[in-house]
C-alpha positions in Angstrom: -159.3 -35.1 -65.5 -158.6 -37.9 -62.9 -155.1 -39.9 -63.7 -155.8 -43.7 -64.1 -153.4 -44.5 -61.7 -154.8 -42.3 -59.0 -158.2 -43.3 -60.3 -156.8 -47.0 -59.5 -155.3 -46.6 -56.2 -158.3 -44.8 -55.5 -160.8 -47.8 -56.0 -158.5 -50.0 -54.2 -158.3 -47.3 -50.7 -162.2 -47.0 -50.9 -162.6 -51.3 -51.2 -160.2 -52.0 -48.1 -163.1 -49.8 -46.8 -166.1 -50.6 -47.7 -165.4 -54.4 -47.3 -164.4 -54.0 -43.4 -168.0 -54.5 -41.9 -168.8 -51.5 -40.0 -172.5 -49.7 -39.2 -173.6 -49.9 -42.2 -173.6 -53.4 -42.8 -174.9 -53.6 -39.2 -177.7 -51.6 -39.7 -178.0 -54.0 -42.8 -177.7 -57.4 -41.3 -180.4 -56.1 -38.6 -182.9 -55.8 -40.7 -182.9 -58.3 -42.3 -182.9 -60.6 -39.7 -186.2 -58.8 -38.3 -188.0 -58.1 -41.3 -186.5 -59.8 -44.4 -184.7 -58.9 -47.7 -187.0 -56.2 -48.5 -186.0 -54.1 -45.1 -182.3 -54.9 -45.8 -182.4 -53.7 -49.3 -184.7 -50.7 -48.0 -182.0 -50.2 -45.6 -179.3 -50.6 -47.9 -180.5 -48.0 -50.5 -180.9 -45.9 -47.3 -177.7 -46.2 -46.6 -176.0 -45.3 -49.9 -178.9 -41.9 -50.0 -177.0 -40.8 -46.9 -173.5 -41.0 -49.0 -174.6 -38.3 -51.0 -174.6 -36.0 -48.1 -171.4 -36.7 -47.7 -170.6 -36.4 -50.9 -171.9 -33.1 -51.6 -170.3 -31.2 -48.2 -167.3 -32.9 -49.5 -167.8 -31.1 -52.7 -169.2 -27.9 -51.1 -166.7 -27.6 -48.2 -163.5 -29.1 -49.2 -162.7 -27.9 -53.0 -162.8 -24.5 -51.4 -160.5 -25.8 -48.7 -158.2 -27.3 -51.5 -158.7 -24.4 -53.9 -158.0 -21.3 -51.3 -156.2 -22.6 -48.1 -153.3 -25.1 -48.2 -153.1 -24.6 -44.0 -156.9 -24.9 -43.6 -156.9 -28.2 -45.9 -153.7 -29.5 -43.3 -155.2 -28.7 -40.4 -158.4 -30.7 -41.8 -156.0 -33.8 -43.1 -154.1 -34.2 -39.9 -157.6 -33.9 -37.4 -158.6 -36.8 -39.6 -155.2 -38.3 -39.0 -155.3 -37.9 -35.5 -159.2 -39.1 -35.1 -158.3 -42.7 -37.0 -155.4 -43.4 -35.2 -157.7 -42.8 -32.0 -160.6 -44.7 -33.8 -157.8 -47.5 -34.5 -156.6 -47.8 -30.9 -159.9 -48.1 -29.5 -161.0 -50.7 -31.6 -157.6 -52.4 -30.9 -158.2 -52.1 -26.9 -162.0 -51.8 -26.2 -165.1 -54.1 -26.1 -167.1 -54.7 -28.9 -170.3 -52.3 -29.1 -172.1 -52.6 -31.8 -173.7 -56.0 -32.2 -176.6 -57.0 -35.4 -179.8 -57.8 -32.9 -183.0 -57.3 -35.0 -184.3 -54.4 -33.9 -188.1 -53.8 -33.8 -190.0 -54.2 -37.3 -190.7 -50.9 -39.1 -192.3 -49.9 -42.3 -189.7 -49.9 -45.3 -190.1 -45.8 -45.9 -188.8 -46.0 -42.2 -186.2 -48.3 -42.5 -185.0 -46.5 -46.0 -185.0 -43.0 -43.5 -182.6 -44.7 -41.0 -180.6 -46.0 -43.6 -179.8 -42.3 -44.7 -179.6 -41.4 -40.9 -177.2 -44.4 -39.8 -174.9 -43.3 -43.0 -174.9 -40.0 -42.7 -173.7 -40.2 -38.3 -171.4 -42.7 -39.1 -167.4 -41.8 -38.3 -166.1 -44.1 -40.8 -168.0 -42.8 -44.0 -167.2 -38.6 -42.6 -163.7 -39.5 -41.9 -163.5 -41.2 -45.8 -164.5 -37.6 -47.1 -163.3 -35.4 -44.4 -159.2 -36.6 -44.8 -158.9 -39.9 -46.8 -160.8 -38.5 -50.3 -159.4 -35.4 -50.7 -155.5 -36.8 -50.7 -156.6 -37.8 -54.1 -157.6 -34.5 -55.8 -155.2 -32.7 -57.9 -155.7 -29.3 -58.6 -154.2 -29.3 -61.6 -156.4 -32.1 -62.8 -159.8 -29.7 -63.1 -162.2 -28.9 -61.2 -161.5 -30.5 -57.5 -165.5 -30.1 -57.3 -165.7 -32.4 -60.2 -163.3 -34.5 -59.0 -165.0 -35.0 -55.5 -168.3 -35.7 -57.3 -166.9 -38.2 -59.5 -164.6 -40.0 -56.7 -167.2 -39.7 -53.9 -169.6 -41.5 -56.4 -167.3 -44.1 -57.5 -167.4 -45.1 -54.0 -170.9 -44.9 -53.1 -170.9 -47.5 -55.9 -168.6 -49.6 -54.5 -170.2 -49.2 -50.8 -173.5 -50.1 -52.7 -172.2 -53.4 -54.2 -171.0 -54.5 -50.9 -174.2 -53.1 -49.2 -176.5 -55.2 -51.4 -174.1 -58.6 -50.8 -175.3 -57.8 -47.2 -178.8 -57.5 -47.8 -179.0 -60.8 -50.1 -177.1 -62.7 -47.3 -178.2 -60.8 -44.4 -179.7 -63.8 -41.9 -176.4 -65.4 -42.6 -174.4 -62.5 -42.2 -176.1 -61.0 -39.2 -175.9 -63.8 -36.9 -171.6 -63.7 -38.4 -171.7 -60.5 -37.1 -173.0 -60.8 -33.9 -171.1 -63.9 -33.1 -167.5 -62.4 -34.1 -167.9 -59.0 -33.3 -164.8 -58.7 -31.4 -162.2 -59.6 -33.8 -164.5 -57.6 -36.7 -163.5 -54.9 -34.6 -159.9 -55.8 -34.2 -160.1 -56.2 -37.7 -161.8 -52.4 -38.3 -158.9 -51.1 -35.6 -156.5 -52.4 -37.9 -158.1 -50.7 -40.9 -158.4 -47.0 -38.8 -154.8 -47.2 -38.0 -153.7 -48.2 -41.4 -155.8 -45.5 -42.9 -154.3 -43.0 -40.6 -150.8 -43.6 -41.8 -152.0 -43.9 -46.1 -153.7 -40.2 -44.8 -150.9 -39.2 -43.6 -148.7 -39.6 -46.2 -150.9 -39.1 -48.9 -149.9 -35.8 -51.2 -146.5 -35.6 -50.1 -143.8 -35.5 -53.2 
């Protein structure tokens, strides 16, 4: 069984996250400006489909990791380190990329598919269960599949909520997006880098 307290310092990791606008909300904001709040919640749902992918390689791939291999779990934590640290410093330094211009209109079953698709590519949401999610699975807690499961859904529920906020408010939002999208990534560089180092220290005694 999960501690509270890690249960609770949990939550709070995965809301510094999901509240940092990233491809996602995006994705999001897009669609709604081109087709309204039925695409963005299409889109949204999409979105939060492609989490469990994640969530069950997460619980496929890494409770073995963490059950079997202490070396293979490091060398999996401190790629992840090294990758948000480099996410982190290009956001810092670089241009802005992504932008939220309406894309082209597209039936909703087609907008809920690239929701999954747009979740499922994105580095932010792979990095989260790759190195940030397992620092908070104890062995000696149960089942680490279990506790994958239950943590990787808390957070798909959280990622929801703040998915759905987008959708609602997505005219208003996208056009916020698109005209700060430089310091939203400064913002998101911050975010990497500060994940990097709560990765990095995460587990030690």
């Amino acid at each position: 069984m999960i501690h509270w307290s890690t249960f609770v310092l949990f939550v709070g990791t995965s809301l510094i996250l999901v509240v940092v606008p990233g491809p996602n909300h995006l994705y999001i904001a897009a669609r709604g400006l081109a087709q309204g709040r039925s695409a963005a919640l299409a889109s949204a749902f999409g979105v939060e489909t492609g989490t469990l992918v994640h969530i069950a390689a997460a619980a496929a791939g890494l409770s073995y990791l963490i059950s079997t291999s202490a070396t293979l779990f490091g060398l999996v934590k401190w790629a992840g380190v090294a990758y948000l640290f480099y996410l982190g410093i290009r956001a810092l330094t670089g241009k802005p990329e992504d932008t939220a211009e309406a894309p082209e209109p597209q039936p909703l079953g087609k907008v809920y598919a690239e929701g999954i698709v747009v979740n499922v590519l994105n580095p932010k949401v792979t990095l989260f269960f790759l190195a940030l999610l397992p620092q908070f699975v104890r062995p000696e807690a149960g089942s680490p599949t279990l506790q994958i499961v239950v943590l990787g859904v808390t957070v798909m529920s959280l990622g929801l909520l703040s998915d759905l906020i987008y959708a609602f408010t997505a005219g208003a939002l996208g056009q916020r997006l698109a005209r700060r999208a430089r310091a939203l990534k400064k913002v998101s560089g911050v975010v990497y880098l500060g994940l990097g180092v709560l990765t990095a220290f995460a587990g030690r005694k």
